[in-house]
ZALUM-955012 format. One record per residue: x, y, z of N, C-alpha, C, O, CB in turn. Coordinates in pm, whole numbers, padded with zeros to 5 digits, always signed. Each point is the difference from the previous one (the first is absolute). Glycine has a CB too. Layout:
! residues N
XYZXYZXYZXYZXYZ;...
! end
This chain:
! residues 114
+00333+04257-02847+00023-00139-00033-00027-00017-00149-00108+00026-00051+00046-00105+00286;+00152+00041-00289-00017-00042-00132-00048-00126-00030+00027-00108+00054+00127+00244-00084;-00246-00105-00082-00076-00104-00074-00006-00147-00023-00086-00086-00014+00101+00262-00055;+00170-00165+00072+00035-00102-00043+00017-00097+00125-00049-00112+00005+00141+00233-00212;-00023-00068+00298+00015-00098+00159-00167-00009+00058-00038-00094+00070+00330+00211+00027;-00374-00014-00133-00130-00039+00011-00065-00154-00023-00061-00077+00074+00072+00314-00134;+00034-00241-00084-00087-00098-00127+00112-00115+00073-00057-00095+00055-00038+00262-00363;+00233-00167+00313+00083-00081+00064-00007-00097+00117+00015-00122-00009+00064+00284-00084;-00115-00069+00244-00043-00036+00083-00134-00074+00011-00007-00079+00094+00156+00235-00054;-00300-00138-00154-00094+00003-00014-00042-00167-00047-00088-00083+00022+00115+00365-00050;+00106-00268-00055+00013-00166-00077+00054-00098+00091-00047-00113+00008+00102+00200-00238;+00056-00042+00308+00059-00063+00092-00078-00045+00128+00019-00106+00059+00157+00225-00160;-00243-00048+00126-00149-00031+00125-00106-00095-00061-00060-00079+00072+00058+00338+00030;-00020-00252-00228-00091-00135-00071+00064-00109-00027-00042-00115+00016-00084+00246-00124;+00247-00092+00059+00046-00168-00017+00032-00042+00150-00010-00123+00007+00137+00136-00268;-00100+00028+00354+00075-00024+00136-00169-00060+00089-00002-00073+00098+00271+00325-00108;-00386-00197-00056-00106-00074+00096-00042-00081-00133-00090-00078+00032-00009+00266+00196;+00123-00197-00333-00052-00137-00068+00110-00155+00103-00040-00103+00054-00018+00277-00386;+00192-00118+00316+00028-00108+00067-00034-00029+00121-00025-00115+00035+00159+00132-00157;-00138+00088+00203-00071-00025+00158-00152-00069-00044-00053-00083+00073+00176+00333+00079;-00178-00211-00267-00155-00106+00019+00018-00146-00014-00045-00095+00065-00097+00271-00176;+00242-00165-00018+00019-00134-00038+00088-00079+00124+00021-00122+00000-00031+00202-00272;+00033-00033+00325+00060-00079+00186-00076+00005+00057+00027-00071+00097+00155+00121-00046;-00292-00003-00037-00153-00012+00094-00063-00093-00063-00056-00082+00073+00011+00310+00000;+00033-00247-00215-00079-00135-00086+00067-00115+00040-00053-00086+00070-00006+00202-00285;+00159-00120+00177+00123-00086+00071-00020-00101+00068-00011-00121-00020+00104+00285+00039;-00101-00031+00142-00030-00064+00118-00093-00068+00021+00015-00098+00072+00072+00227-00016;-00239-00092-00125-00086-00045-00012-00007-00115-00094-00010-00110+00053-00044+00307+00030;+00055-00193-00174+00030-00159-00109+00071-00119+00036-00040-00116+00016+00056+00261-00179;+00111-00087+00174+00098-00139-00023+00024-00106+00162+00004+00033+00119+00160+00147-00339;-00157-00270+00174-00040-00108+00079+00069-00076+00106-00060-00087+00063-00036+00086-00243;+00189+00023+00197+00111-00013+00134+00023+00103+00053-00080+00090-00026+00194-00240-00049;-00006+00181+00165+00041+00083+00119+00121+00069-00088+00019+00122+00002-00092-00287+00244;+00164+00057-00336+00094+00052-00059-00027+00072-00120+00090+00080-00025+00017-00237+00129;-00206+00157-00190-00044+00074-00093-00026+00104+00023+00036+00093-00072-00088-00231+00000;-00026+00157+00194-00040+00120+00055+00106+00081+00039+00004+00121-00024-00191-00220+00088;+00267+00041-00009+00100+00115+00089+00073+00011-00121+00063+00105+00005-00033-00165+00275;-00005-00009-00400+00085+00032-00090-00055+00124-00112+00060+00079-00073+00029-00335+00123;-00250+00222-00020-00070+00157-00072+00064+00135+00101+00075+00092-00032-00363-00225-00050;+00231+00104+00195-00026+00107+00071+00165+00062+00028+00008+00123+00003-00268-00229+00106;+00385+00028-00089+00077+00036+00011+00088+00089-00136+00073+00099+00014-00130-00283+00181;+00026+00121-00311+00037+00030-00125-00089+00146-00092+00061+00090-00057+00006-00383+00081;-00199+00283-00017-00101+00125-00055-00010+00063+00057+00004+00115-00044-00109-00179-00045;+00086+00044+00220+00009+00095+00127+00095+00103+00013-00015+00122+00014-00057-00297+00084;+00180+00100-00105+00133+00093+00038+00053+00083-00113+00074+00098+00015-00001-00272+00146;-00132+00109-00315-00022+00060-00120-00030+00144+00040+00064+00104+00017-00145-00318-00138;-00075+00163+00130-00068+00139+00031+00024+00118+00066+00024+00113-00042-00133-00247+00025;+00098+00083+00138+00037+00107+00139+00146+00097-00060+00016+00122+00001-00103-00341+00240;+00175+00110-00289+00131+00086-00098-00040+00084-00045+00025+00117+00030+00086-00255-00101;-00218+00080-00055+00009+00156-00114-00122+00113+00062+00004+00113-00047+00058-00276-00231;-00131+00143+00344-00062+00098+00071+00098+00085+00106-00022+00121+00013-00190-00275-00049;+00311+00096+00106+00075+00122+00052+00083+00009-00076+00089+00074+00042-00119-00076+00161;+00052-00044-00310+00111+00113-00100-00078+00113-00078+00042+00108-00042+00127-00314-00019;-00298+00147+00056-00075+00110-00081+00011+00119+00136+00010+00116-00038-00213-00291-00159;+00202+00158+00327-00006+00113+00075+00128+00040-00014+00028+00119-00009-00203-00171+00160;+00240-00015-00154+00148+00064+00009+00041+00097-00162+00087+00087+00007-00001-00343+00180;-00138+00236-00286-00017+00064-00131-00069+00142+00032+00050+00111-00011-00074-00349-00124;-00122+00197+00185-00075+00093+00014+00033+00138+00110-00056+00109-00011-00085-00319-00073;+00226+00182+00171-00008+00081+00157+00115+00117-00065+00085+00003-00089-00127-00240+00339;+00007+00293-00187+00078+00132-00074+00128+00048+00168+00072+00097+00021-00374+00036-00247;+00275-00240+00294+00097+00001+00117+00102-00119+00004-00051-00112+00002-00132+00228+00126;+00318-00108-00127+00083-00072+00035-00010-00090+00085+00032-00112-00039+00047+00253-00025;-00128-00124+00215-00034-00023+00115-00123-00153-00006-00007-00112+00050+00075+00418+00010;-00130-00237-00135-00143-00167-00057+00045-00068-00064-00008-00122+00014-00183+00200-00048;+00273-00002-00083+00082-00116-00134+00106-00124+00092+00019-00121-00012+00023+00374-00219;-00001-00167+00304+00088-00077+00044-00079-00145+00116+00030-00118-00020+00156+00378-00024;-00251-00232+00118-00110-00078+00076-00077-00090-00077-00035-00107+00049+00017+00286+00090;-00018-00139-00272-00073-00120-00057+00103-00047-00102-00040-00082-00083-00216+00164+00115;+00410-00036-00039+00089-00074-00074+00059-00120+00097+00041-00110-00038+00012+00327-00116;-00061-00160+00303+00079-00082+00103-00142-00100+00079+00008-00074+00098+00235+00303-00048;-00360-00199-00131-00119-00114+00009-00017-00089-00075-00070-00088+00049-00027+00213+00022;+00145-00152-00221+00025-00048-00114+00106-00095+00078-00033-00113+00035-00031+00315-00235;+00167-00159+00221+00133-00089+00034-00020-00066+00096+00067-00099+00031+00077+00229-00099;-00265-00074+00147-00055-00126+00184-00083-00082-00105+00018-00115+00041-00088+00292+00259;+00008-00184-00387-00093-00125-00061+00076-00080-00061-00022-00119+00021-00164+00231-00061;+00301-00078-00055+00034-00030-00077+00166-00113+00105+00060-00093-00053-00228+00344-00160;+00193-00204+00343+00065-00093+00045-00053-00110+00108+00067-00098+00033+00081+00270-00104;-00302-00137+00130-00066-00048+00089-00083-00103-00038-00001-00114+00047+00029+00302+00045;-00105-00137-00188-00113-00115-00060+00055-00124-00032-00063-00093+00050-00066+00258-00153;+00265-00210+00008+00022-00092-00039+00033-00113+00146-00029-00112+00043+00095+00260-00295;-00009-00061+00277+00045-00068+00156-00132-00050+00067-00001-00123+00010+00211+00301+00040;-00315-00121-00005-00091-00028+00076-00092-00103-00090-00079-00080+00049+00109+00311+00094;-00010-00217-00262-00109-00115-00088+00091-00107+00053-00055-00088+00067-00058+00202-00328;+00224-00122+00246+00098-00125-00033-00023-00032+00154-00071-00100+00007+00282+00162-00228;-00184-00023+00323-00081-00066+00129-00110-00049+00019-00007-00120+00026+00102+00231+00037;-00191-00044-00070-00166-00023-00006-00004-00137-00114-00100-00071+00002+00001+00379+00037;+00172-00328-00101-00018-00103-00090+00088-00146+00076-00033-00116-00022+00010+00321-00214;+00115-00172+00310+00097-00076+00054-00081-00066+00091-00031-00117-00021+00230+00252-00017;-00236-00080+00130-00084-00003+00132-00133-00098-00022-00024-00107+00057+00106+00371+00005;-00178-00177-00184-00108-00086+00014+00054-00148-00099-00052-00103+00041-00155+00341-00001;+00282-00252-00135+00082-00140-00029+00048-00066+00146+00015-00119-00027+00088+00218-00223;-00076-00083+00366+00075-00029+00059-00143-00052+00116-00003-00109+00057+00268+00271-00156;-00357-00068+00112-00120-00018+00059-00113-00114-00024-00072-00046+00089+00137+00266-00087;-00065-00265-00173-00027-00131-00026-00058+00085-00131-00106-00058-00022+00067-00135+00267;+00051+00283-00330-00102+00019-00100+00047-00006-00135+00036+00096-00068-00149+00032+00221;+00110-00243-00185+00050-00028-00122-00077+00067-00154-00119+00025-00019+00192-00244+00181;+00053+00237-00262-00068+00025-00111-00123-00081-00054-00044-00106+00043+00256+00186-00073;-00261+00000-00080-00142-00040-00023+00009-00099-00159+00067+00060-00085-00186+00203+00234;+00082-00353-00180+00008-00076-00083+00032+00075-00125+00034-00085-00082-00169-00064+00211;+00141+00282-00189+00060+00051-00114+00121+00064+00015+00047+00090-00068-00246-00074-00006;+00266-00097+00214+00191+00044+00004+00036-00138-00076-00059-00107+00017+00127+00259+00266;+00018-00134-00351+00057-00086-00038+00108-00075+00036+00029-00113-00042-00129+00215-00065;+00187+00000+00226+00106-00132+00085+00003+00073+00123+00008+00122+00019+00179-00235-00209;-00194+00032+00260+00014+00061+00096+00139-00020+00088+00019-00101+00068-00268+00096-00098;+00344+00114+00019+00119-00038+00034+00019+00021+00145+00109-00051+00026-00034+00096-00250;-00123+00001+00325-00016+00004+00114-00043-00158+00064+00024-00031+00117-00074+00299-00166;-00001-00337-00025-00023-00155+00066+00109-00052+00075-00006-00053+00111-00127-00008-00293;+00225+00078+00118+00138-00110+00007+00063+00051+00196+00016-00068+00101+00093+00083-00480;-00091+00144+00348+00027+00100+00133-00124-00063+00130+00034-00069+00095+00050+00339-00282;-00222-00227+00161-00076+00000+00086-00116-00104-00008-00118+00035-00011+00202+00187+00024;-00030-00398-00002-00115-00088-00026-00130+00015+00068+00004+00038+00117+00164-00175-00160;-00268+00116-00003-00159-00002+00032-00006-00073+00081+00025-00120-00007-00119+00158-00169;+00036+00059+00323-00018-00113+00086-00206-00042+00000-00109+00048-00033+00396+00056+00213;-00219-00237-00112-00165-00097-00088-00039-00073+00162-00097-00075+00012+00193-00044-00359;
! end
């Protein structure tokens, strides 16, 4: 293995869990349901990406490259989808944005029931 897909893969696994942390801070900090799923769906799926591309760089087998290339492409078409539900659902469940949204365009669709 050369040096270079070494140092390659090496960088690609740190930046890929800085964003996975910064989606765990995320989750933890920000202050609605939609902030959250918009960390966790967005840094998250960041992450988990460049960590299996770094395997897929690193594996000296076709067979893995290809498994964490065709794991990349399940996050990268699944997550957006499943935030955009989970966000639909609990709007739809009664949980409105938190006083630093600024419009809330879902009002008009799904009035507040009182």
């Amino acid at each position: 293995m050369s040096a270079v897909v070494t140092i390659l893969a090496g960088t690609m696994l740190v930046i890929g869990s800085l964003f996975a942390l910064v989606a765990s801070i995320g989750i933890v900090r920000l202050e609605d349901v939609y902030m959250r799923t918009h960390a966790a769906s967005k840094a998250g799926t960041l992450g988990s990406g460049l960590m299996l591309i770094a395997l897929a760089v690193y594996a000296a087998d076709l067979a893995v490259a290809t498994r964490a290339l065709a794991g990349v492409i399940f996050f990268l078409l699944t997550a957006p989808i499943s935030a955009h539900l989970l966000a639909k659902a609990a709007y739809e469940a009664g949980y409105r944005p938190c006083a630093d949204t600024k419009e809330d365009a879902m009002a008009e669709v799904f009035p507040q029931k009182d």
